[in-house]
C-alpha positions as CSV (number, residue, x, y, z in Angstrom):
1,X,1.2,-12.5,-35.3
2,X,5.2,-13.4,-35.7
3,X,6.1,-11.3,-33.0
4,X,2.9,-12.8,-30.7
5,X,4.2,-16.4,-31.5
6,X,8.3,-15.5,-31.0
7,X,7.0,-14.0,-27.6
8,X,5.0,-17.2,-26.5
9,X,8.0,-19.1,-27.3
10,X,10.6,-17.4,-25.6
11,X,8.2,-17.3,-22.3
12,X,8.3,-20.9,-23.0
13,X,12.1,-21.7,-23.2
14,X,12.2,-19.2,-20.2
15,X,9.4,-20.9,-17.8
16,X,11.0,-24.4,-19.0
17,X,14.7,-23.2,-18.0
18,X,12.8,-21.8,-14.6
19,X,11.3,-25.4,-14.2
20,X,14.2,-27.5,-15.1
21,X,16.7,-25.5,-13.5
22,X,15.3,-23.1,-11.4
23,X,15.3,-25.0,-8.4
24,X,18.6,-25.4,-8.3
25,X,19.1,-21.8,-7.9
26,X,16.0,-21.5,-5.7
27,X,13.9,-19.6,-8.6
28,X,9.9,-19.8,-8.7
29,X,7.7,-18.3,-10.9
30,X,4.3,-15.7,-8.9
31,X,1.6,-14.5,-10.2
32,X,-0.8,-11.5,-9.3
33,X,-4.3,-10.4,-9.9
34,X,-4.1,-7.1,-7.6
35,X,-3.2,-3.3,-8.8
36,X,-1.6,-2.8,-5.1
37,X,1.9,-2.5,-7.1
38,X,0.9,0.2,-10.0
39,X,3.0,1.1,-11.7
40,X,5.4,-1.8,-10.8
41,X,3.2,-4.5,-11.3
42,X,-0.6,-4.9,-12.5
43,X,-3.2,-7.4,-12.4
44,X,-2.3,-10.4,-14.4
45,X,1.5,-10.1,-14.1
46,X,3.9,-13.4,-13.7
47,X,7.3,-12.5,-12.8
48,X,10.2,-14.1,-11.3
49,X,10.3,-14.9,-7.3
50,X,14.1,-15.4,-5.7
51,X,13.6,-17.1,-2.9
52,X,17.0,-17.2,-0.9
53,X,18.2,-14.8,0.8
54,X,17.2,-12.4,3.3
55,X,15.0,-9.5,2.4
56,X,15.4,-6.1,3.0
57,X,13.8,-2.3,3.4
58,X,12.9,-1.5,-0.6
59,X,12.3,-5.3,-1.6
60,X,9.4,-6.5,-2.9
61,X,8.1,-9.2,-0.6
62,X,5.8,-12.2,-1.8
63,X,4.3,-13.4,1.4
64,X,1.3,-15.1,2.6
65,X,-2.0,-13.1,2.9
66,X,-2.6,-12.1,6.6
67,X,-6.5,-12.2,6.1
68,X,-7.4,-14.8,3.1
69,X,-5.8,-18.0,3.9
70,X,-4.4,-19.6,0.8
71,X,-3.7,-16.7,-0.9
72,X,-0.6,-14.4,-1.4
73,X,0.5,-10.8,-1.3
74,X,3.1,-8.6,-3.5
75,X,3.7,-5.5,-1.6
76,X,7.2,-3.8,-0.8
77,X,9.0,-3.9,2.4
78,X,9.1,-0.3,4.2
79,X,9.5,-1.4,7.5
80,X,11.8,-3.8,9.4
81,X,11.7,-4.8,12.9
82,X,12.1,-2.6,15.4
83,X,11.6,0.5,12.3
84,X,9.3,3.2,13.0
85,X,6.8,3.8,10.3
86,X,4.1,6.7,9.1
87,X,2.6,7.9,6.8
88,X,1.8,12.0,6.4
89,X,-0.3,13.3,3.4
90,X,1.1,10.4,1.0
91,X,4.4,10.2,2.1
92,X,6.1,7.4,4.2
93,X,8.3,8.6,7.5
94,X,10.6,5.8,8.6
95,X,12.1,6.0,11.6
96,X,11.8,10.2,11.6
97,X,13.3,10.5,8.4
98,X,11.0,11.3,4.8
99,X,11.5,9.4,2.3
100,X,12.5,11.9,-0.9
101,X,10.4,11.6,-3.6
102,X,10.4,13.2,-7.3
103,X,7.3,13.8,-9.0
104,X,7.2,12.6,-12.8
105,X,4.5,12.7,-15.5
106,X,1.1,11.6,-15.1
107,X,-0.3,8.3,-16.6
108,X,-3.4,6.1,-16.9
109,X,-4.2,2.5,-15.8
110,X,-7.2,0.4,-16.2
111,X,-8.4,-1.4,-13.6
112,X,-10.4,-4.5,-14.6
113,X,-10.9,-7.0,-11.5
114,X,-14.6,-5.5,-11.7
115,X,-17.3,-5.3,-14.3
116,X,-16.8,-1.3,-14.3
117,X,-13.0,-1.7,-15.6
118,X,-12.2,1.6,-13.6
119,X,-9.9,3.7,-15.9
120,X,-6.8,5.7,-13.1
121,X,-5.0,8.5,-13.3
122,X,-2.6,8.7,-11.6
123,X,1.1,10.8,-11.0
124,X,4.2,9.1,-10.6
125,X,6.9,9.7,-8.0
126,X,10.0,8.1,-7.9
127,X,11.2,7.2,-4.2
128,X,14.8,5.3,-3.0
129,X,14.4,3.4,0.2
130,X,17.1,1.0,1.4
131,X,19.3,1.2,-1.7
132,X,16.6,0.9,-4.1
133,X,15.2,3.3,-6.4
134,X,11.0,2.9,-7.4
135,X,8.0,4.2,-9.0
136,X,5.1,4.9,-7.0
137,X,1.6,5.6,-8.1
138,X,-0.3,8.8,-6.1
139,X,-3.8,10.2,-6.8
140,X,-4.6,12.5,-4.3
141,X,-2.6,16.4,-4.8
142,X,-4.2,17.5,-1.6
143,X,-4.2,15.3,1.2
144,X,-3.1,11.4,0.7
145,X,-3.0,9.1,3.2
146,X,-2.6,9.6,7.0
147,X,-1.6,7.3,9.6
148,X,-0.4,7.5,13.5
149,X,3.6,6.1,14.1
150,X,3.7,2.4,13.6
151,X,6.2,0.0,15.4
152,X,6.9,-2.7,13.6
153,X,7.0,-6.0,15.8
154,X,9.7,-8.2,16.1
155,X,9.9,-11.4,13.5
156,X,7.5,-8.5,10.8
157,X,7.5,-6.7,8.0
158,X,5.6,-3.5,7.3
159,X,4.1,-4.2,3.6
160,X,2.8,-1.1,1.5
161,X,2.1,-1.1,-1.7
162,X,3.3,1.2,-4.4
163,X,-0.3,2.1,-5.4
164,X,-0.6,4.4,-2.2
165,X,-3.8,5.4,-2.3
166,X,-5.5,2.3,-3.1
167,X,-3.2,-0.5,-2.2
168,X,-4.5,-3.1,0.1
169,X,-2.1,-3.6,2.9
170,X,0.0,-3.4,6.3
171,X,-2.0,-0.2,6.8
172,X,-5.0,-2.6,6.0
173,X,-4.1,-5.9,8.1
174,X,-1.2,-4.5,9.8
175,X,2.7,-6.3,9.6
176,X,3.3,-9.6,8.3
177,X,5.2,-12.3,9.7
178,X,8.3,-12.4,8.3
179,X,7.9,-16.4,8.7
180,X,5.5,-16.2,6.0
181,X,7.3,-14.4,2.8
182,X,8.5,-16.8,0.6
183,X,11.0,-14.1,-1.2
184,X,11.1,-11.5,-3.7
185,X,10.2,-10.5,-6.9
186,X,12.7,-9.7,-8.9
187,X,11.9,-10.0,-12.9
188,X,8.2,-8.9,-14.5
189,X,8.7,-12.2,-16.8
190,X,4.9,-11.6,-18.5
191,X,2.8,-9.0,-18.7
192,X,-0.9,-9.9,-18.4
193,X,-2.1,-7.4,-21.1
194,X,-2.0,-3.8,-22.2
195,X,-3.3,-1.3,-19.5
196,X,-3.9,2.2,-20.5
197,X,-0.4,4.0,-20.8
198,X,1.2,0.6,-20.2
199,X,1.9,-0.9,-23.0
200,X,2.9,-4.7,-22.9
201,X,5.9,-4.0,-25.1
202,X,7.6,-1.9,-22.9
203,X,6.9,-4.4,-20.0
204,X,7.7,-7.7,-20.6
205,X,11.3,-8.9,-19.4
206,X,12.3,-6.0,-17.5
207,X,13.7,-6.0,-14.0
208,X,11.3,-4.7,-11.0
């Protein structure tokens, strides 16, 4: 219970700072309730938006939802202008070249934005794309995700989510203006809650 209140306060002190000061440095707090960004990010997860600056191939982009109006997506940038993008059983081709990819231990996620609360497991691979190194979730050994080259448009970004198999995105509604991202998440400030083999403890205030 000491540890539960200490928390509460030092997300307190942290969201105050954010709203006093935060501005300043161009700082807002987001907000999910989607499991596109397993392992990353889950359901329920407030974390830290920068919003100056450009972003890049590797970033994760916080940008205006192409088909709900009102609403915003958290999804990773793996395609720039101009870039060439596909995807051949679960793994991403950009611009002819692979993207490398190590395989690490399996884990387990529950999924609870339905009345089933859909327990996942899932393997982790850890990819590097434009400088940056991430964690991706896969579920499918055998086949994985297919799709036909993809040029991204001029002004767009390619969005895909780290959950590959069941993210909802650019292979979903296709590129996103780049008009519309309002920056990118940088901090996982609060977790929402425990979630099979990830624990809240090992979560909260940890760079994404």
């Amino acid at each position: 219970m000491v540890k539960l209140l200490k928390g509460l306060f030092a997300l307190l002190m942290v969201v105050v700072f954010l709203a006093v000061v935060g501005r300043i440095f161009v700082f807002q707090l987001g907000y999910t309730e989607s499991y596109s960004m397993v392992p990353n990010l889950l359901a329920g997860d407030t974390f830290v938006v920068r919003t100056v600056g450009k972003l890049g191939l590797g970033d994760i982009a916080v940008c205006e939802d192409p088909e709900q109006a009102g609403s915003m997506v958290v999804l990773r940038v793996l395609g720039l202008p101009g870039q060439v993008v596909k995807f051949k059983h679960n793994h991403v081709i950009i611009d002819g070249e692979m993207v490398q990819r190590e395989i690490i231990d399996p884990l387990l996620y529950i999924d609870e934005t339905s009345a089933e609360q859909l327990t996942y497991a899932v393997r982790i691979g850890s990819e590097y794309v434009g400088g940056q190194q991430f964690d991706v979730a896969l579920m499918d050994r055998a086949g994985g995700q297919q799709q036909r080259e993809f040029t991204v448009p001029e002004e767009h970004f390619y969005l895909v989510g780290d959950n590959r198999n069941l993210a909802r995105d650019s292979r979903n509604f296709g590129p996103a203006p780049i008009e519309s991202c309002i920056g990118e998440a940088v901090f996982l400030l609060w977790p929402g809650k425990d979630s099979g083999d990830f624990t809240f403890k090992s979560r909260v205030f940890s760079w994404l």
